[in-house]
N, C-alpha and C positions, 0 to 999 in steps of 0.2 A: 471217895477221899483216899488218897496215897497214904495215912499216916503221919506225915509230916503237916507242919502248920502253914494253913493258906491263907494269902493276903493278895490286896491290889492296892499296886502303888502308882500314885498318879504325880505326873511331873508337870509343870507347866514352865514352859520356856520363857527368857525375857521378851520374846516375838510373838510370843499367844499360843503357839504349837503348844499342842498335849499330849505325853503320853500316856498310854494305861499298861499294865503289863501286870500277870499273876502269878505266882508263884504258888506251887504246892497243888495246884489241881492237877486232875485227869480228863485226858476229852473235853467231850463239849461242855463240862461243869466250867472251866475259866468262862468261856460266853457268856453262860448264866449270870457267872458271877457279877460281871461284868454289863451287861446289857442293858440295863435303864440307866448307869452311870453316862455311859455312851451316848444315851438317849436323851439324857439331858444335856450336854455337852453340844450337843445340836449336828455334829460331822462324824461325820464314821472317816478314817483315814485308814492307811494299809492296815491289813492283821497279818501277823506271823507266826507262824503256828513253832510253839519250843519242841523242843524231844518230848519232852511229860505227855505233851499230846499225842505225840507218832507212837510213843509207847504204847499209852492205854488204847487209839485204833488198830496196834498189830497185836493186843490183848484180846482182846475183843472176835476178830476174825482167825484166831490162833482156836481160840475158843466157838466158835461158829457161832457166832453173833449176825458176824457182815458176811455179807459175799467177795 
């Protein structure tokens, strides 16, 4: 957790498209957060990874985590 407060806001368009999108996590914690939401939802569509995430992977292998 970044410290900041996290949520997932989902949007649904007037043409059925949905977005999912999170705010406030690090890494792979949006996925989680996110994952059965999706799953019920029935379609995975693009995912785009924000900074929050690029940060906490160059945290991580900064820190010898990842290769």
């Amino acid at each position: 957790m970044s410290g900041q407060t996290e949520y997932v806001d989902v949007t649904i368009e007037n043409d059925g498209a949905v977005k999912v999108e999170t705010t406030g996590f690090s890494g792979e914690a949006c996925f989680n957060a996110t994952r059965e939401l999706e799953a019920a939802l029935g379609k995975k569509g693009v995912t785009a990874k924000k900074p929050e995430y690029q940060k906490s992977e160059r945290a991580v292998r900064k820190a010898g985590g990842i290769a």
